[in-house]
BANU-226704 format. One line per 10 residues: their letters; for each residue x negated, y, z of N, C-alpha, C, O, CB. Coordinates in nm, 3 decimals. Glycine has a CB too. Layout:
% residues N
A> X/Y/Z/X/Y/Z/X/Y/Z/X/Y/Z/X/Y/Z ~ ... $
This chain:
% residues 97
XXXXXXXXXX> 12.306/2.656/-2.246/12.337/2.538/-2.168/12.213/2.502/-2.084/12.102/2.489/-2.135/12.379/2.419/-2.260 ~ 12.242/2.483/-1.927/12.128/2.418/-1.852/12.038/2.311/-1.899/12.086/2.221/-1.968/12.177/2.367/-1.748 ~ 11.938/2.311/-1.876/11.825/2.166/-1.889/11.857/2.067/-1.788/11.833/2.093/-1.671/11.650/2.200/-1.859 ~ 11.928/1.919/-1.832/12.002/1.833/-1.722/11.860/1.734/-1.726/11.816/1.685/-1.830/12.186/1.748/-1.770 ~ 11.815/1.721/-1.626/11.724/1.565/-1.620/11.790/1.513/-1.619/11.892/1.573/-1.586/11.637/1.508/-1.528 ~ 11.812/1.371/-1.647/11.872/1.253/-1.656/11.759/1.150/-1.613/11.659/1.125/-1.681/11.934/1.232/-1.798 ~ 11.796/1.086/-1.473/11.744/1.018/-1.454/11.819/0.809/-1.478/11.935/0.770/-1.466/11.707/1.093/-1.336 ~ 11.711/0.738/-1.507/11.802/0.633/-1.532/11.802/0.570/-1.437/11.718/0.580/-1.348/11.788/0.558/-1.631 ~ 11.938/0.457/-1.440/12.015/0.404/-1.346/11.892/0.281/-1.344/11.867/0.215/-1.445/12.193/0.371/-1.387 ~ 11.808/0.259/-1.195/11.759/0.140/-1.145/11.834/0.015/-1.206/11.945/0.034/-1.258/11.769/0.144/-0.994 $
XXXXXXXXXX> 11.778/-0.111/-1.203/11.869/-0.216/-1.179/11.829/-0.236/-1.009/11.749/-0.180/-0.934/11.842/-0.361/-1.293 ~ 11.967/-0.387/-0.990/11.960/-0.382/-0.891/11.817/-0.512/-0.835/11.787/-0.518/-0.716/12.111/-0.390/-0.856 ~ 11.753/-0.592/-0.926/11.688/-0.644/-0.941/11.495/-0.525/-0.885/11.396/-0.563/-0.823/11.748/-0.700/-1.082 ~ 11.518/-0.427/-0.932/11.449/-0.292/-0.888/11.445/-0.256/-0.777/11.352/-0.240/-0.698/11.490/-0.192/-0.934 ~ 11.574/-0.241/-0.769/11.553/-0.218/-0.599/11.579/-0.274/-0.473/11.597/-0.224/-0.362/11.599/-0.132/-0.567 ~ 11.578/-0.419/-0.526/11.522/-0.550/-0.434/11.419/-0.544/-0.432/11.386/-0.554/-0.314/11.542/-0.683/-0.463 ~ 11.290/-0.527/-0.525/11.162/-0.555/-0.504/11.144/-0.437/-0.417/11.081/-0.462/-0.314/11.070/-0.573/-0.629 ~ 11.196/-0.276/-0.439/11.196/-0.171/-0.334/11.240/-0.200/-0.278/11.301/-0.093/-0.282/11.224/-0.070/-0.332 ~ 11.284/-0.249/-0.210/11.292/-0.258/-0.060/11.226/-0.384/-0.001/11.189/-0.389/0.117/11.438/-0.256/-0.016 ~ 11.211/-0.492/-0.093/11.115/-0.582/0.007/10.946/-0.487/0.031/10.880/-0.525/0.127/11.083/-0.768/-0.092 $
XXXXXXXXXX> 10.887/-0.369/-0.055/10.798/-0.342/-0.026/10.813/-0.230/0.019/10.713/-0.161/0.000/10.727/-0.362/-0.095 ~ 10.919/-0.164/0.086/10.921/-0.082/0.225/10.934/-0.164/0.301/10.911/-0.107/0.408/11.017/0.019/0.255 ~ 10.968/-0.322/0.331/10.992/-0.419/0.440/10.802/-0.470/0.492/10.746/-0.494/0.599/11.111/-0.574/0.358 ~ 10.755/-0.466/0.339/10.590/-0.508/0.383/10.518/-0.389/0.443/10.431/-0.401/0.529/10.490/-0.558/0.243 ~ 10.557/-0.273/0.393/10.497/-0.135/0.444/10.579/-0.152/0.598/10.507/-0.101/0.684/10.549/0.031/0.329 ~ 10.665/-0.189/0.639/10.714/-0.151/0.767/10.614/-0.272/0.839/10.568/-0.245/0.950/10.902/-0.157/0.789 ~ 10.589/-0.369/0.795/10.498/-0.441/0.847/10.413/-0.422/0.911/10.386/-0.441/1.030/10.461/-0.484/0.797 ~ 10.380/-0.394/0.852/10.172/-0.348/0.879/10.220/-0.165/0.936/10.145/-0.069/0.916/10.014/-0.344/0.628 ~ 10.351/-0.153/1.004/10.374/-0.010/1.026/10.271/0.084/0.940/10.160/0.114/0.985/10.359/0.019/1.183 ~ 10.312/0.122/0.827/10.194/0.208/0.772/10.284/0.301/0.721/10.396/0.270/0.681/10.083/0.143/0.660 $
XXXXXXXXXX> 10.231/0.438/0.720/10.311/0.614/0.649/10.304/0.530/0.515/10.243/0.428/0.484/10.188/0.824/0.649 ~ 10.388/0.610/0.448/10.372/0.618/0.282/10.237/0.709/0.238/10.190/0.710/0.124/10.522/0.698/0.209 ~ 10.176/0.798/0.370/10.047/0.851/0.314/9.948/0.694/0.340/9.884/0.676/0.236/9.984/1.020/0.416 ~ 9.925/0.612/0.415/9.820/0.551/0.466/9.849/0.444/0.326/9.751/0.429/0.254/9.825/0.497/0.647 ~ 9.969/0.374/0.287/9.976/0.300/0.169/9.922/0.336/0.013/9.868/0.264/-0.072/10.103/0.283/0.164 ~ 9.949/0.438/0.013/9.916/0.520/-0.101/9.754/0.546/-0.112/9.691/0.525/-0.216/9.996/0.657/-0.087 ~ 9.709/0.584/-0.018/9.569/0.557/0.060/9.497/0.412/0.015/9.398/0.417/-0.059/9.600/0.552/0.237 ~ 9.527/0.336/0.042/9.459/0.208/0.041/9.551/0.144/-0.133/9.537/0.029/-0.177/9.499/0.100/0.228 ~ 9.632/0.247/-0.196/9.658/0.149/-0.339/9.593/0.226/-0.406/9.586/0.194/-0.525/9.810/0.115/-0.411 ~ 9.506/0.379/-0.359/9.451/0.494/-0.463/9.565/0.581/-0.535/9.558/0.634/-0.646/9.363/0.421/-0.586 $
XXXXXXXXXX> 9.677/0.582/-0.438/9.773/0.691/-0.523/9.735/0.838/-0.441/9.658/0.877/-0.354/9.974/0.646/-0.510 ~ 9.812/0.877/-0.504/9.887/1.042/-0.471/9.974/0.964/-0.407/10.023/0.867/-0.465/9.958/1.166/-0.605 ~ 10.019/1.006/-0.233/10.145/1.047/-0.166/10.298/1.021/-0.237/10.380/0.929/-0.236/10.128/1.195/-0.145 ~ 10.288/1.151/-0.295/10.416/1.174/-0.400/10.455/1.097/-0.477/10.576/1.083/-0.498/10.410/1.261/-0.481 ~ 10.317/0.998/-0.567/10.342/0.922/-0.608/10.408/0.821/-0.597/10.503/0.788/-0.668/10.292/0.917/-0.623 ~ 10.357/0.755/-0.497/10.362/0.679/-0.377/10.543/0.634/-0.357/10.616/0.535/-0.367/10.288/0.786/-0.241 ~ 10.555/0.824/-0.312/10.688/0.817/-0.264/10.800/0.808/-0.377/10.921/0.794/-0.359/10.711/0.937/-0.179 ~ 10.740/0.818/-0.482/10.822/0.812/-0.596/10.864/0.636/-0.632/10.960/0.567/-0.667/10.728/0.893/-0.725 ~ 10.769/0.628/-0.607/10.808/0.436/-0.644/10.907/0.323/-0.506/10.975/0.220/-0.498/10.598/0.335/-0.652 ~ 10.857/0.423/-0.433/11.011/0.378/-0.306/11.134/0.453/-0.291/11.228/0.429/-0.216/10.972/0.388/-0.143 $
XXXXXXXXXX> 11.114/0.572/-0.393/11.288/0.595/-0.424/11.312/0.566/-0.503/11.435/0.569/-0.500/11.357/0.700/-0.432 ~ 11.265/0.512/-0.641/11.301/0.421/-0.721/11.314/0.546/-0.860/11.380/0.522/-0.961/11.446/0.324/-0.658 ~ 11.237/0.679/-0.838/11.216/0.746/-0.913/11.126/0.739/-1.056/11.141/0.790/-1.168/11.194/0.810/-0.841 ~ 11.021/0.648/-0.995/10.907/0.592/-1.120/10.908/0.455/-1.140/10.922/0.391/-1.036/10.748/0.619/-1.089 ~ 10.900/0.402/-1.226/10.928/0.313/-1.269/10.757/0.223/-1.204/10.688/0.298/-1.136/10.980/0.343/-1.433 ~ 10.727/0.145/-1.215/10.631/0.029/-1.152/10.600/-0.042/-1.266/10.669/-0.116/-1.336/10.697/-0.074/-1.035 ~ 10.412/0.017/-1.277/10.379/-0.033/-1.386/10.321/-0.173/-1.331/10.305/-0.199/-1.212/10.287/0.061/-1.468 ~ 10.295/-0.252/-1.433/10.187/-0.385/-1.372/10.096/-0.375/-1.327/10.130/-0.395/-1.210/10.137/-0.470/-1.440 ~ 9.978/-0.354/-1.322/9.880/-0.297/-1.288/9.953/-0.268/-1.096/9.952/-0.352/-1.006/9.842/-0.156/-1.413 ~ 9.999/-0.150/-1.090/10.063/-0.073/-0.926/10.106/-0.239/-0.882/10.035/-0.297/-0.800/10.255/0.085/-0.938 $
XXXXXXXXXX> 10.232/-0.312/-0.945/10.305/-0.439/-0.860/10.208/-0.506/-0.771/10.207/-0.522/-0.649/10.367/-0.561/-0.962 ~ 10.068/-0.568/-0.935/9.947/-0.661/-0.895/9.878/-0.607/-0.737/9.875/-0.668/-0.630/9.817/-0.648/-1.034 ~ 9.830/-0.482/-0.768/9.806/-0.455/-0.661/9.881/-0.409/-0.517/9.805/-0.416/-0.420/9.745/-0.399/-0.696 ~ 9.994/-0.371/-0.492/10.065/-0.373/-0.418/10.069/-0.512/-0.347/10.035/-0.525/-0.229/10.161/-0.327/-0.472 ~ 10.126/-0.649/-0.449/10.092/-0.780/-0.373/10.006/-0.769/-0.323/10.023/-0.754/-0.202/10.075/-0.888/-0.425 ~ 9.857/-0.768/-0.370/9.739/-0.749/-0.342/9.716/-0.738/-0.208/9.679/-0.829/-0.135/9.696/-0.656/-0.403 ~ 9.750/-0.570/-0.162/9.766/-0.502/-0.055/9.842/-0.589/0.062/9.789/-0.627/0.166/9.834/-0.381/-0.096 ~ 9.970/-0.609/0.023/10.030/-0.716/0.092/10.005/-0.846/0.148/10.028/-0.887/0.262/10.095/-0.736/0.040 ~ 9.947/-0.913/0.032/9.962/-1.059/0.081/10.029/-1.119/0.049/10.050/-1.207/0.132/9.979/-1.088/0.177 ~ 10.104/-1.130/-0.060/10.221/-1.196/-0.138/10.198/-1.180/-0.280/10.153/-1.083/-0.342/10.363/-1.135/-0.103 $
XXXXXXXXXX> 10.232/-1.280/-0.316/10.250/-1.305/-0.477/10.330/-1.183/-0.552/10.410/-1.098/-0.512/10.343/-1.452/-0.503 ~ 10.283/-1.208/-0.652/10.374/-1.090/-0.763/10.469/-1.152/-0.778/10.533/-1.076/-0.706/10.325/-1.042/-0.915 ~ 10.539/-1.222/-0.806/10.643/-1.319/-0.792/10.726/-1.278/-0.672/10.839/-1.234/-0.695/10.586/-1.461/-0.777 ~ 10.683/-1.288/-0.549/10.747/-1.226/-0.481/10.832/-1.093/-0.442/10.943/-1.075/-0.393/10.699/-1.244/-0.445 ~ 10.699/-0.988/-0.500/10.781/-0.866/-0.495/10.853/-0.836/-0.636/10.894/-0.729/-0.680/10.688/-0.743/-0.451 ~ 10.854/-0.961/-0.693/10.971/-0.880/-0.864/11.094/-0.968/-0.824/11.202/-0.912/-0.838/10.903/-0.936/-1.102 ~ 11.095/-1.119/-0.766/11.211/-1.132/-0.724/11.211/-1.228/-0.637/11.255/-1.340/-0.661/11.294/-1.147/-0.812 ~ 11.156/-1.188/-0.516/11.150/-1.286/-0.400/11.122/-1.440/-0.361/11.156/-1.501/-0.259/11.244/-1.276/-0.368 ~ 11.024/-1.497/-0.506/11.034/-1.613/-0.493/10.943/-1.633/-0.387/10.897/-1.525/-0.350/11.018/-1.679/-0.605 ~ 10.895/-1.738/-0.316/10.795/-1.805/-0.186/10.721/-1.929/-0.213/10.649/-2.003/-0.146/10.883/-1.847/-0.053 $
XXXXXXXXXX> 10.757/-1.927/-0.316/10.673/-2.095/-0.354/10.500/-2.059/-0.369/10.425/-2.154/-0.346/10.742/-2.179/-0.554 ~ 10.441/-1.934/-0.404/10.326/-1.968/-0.420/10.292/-1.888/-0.286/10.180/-1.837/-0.278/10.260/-1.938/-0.562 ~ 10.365/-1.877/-0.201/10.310/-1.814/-0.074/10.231/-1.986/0.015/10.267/-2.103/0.023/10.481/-1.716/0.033 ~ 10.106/-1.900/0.068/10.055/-1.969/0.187/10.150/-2.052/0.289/10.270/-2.030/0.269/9.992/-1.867/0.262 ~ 10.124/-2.138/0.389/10.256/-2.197/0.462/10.281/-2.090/0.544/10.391/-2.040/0.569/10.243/-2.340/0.550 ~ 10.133/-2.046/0.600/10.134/-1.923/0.717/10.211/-1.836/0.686/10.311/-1.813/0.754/10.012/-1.847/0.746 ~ 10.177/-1.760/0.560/10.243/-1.633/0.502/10.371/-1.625/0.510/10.448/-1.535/0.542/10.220/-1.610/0.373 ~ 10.391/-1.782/0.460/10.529/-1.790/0.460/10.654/-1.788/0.558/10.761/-1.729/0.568/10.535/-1.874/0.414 ~ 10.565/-1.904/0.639/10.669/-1.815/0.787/10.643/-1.724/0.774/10.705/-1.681/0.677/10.656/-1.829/0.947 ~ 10.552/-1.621/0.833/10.542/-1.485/0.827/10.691/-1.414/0.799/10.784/-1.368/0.866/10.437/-1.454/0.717 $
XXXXXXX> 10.659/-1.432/0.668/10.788/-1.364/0.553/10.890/-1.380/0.585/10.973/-1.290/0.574/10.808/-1.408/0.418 ~ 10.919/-1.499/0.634/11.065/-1.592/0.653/11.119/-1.487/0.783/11.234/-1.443/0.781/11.037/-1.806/0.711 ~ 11.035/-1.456/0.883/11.032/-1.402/0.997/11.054/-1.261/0.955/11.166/-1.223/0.988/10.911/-1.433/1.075 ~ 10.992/-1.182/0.900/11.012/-1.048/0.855/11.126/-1.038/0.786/11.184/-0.930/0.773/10.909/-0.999/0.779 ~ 11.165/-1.133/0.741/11.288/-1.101/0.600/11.368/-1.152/0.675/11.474/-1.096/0.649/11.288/-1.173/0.427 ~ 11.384/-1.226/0.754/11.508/-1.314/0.822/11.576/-1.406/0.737/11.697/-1.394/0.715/11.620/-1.227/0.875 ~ 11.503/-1.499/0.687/11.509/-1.561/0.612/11.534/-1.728/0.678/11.544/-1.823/0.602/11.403/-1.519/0.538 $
């Protein structure tokens, strides 16, 4: 019998925060090499956490906000309350909010 990977099913809570942080990467127009770059990943890595292949440890989220400019809060489930006023338009504007 074949060797099946089994990969597990995201929630959809998962891949809201993926995609608000391909929305901040489209921001700042940056490759998935130049992001990965400035968080200290591997590429692959990188690209693994925006297909929703690796899971997102704490440590990667913290700094990802970091990188961003937004609360951790934000990228686990979109809250805005501890965003800046600036930022916040910002966001409001990027997200269409």
């Amino acid at each position: 019998m074949p060797y099946k990977i089994l990969k597990k099913k995201i929630s959809v809570e998962h891949k809201k925060m993926i995609a608000r942080i391909k929305i901040l990467r489209g921001e700042r127009d940056w490759s998935q090499i130049e992001t990965a770059d400035r968080l200290g990943m591997v590429r692959s890595s990188y690209a693994d956490v925006e297909a929703g292949a690796k899971r997102i440890d704490l440590d990667k989220i913290v700094a990802i906000a970091n990188l961003f400019t937004v609360p951790v809060g934000f990228l686990i489930n979109g809250e805005r309350g501890d965003l800046s006023p600036k930022r916040r338009d910002e966001i409001n504007v990027i997200f269409d909010l």
